[in-house]
C-alpha positions, 0 to 999 in steps of 0.5 A: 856671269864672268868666272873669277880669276884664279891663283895660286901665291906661295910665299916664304920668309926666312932670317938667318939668325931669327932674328937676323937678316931676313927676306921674303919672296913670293911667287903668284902662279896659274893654277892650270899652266903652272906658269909664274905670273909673277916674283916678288922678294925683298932684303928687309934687314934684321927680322924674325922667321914670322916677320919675314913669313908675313912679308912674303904673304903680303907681297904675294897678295898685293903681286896677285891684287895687281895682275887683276883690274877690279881685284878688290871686288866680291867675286873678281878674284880667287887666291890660294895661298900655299905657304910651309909656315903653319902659325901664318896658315893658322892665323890667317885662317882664324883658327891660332890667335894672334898675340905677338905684338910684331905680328897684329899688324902685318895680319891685318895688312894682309887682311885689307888686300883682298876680301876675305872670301877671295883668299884660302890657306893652305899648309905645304911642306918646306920641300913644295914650297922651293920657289918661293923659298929660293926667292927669299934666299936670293933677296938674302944673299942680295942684301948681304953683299948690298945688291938689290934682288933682281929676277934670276938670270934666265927669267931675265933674259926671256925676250918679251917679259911683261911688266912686273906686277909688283912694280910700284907697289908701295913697301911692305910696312914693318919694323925698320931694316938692319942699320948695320947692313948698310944694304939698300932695300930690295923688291922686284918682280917680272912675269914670264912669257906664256910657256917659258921656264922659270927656274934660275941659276942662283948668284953665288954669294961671295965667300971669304975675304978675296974678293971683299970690298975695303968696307972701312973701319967697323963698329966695335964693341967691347963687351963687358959684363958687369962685376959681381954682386953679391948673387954672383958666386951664388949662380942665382938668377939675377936680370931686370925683374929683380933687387937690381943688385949693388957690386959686391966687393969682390965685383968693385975689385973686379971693376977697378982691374978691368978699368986699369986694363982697358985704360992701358989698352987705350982704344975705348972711344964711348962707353954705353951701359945697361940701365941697371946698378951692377952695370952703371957702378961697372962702367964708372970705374971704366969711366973715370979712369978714361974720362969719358961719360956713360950713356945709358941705352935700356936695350941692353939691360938683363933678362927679366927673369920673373919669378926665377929672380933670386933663385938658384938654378936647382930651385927653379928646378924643384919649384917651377920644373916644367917651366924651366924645361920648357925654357930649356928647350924652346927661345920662345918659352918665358921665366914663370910669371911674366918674365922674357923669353930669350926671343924677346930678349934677342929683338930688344938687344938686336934693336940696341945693336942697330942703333949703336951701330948705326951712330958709332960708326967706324968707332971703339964702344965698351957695352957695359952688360950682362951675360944674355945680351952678350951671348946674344950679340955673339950668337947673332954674329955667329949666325948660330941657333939660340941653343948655343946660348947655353954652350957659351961660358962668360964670367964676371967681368969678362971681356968680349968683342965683336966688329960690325962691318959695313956690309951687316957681317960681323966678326967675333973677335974675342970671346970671355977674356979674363986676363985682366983679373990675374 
């Protein structure tokens, strides 16, 4: 009976920002040798940590699936995947339930590669896992300065390389990229001659702007939030899942001061608002002052708070007291009853910023919204954790900026400007 074919993949994702630009790599390896069979990474845009993890899985199984003719049937091929990523270990273990809507999809695909009983899991340190982790951060820098990922410089030059294994292969399927990057998509894999060493030196990415390319004229949003309600002054919790406020007359003053002043300034060329009233009344004041329309774009509308709507920060404390620290320490945590974590909130308002930038190109926007997804647009820009979304101050009627540049980097320009209300 022929013995089957044995692998080791080890695979990795990584996104700077989480979400924020991501990639993965992929390494399938000769569990006898130690020799590199074959790489695989890709630049996918803007994703989350997990996305980036299954992406890399599934690369590294379909890199292993082409090395072997028959690999599809029962007993032609054996796999270990070693991966630091516990919840990807986890689940495709079938020991974590899959509940995130972004990750069913991508466990499935990975489940339809090889049969079931050709593939174990295995949880590695971050420390063993240094090849794949490179590969992802290559296929990152690669992306980010627009390039493609190509295998590493000594890999490259080995005299008799064999053809990729994961030349051909269909991309891995997922949520669109980063528009905003403008970088094209990147996927390469080359196997080693028997015995050659496989580690490489990393393209230094550029840094700085010395040797930047003229990327043009960047996308431009002006981040204004809302006026104050009524709940303002008050500092209670006030997002989507709530009364939907009307502007106080304080925030109606506001409003009128921030529209003089912006009509003056005379750079606003679009004006987009959150869905919700406190918004939409804010934007109309800018409105008819500069004699431009509103357009809507539900992404950017507030947190939805669940059961906290309404409540002042030291009730939330004195009724839902673990809930709240919870959500204190952890992006992914959510509002008692239903509400969004911050993690969620960050894939919708990353989502909106694509699409925004993407159709106003080169172009002045006002945004129209609220204190979340301002701190999460500036956050994203920064490349900072979402801790720092609690050391950001953003008053009423505050004024932000941020550029987006052709390249998918982004310069904070201007953060909670309340000169206009003097």
């Amino acid at each position: 009976m022929t013995q089957p074919r044995q692998f080791v993949i080890e695979a990795d994702g990584g996104s700077r920002g989480n979400p924020g630009p991501a990639g993965y790599g992929a390494v399938v390896i000769d569990p006898v040798t130690g020799e590199t069979l074959a790489e695989a990474a890709e630049y996918i845009g803007v994703a989350t940590n997990n996305v980036a993890e299954y992406k890399g899985l599934i690369a590294g199984l379909r890199a292993a699936k082409a090395l072997v003719p028959d690999a599809s049937a029962d007993g032609a091929l054996r796999v270990r995947v070693r991966m630091d990523s516990k919840l990807v270990v986890e689940q495709m273990s079938g020991r974590w339930k899959i509940k995130h809507p972004d990750m069913k999809p991508l466990a499935a695909e990975a489940a339809r590669i090889l049969p079931a009983s050709a593939v174990t899991y295995e949880w590695i340190p971050r420390e063993k896992n240094k090849h794949a982790d490179r590969l992802a951060n290559e296929a990152m820098d690669a992306g980010k300065r627009g390039k493609q990922w190509e295998p590493s410089a000594s890999t490259a030059a080995l005299d008799t390389p064999r053809p990729s294994a994961t030349a051909g292969l269909p991309p891995v399927s997922g949520p669109p990229g980063d528009a905003a990057a403008g970088a094209a998509k990147a996927r390469a894999a080359l196997a080693s001659r028997p015995g050659a060493a496989t580690k490489a030196a990393k393209a230094a990415p550029q840094v700085g702007w010395g040797a930047a390319p003229d990327l043009g004229t960047p996308a431009t949003f002006v981040l204004l939030r809302h006026g104050e309600t009524a709940l303002t002054p008050e500092k209670r919790f006030s997002g989507s899942g709530g009364s939907d406020p009307e502007l106080s007359a304080a925030g109606r003053h506001q409003a009128d001061r921030i529209a003089r002043s912006l009509a003056e300034r005379g750079t606003i060329e679009e004006i987009v608002s959150s869905p919700l009233r406190r918004c939409r009344e804010t934007a109309a004041a800018v409105a008819a002052r500069l004699g431009l329309e509103v357009r809507i774009e539900d992404g950017l509308r507030e947190t939805d708070f669940g059961a906290w709507e309404g409540l002042t920060f030291a009730e939330v404390r004195e009724r839902y007291g673990p809930d709240l620290d919870a959500w204190l320490a952890s992006a992914k945590a959510a509002p008692t009853g239903g509400g969004e974590s911050f993690a969620e909130v960050a894939r919708r308002v990353a989502a909106a910023r694509d699409r925004l930038t993407a159709r106003h190109a080169g172009r002045t926007v006002l945004l129209v919204t609220h204190v979340t997804p301002i701190k999460t647009l500036v956050r994203l820009a920064l490349g900072a954790p979402p801790e720092a979304m609690f050391r950001m101050e953003l008053s009423a009627a505050s004024v932000s900026a941020v550029a987006y540049y052709a390249d998918g980097n982004a310069s904070v320009r201007v953060l909670n400007d309340t000169s206009h209300l003097r």
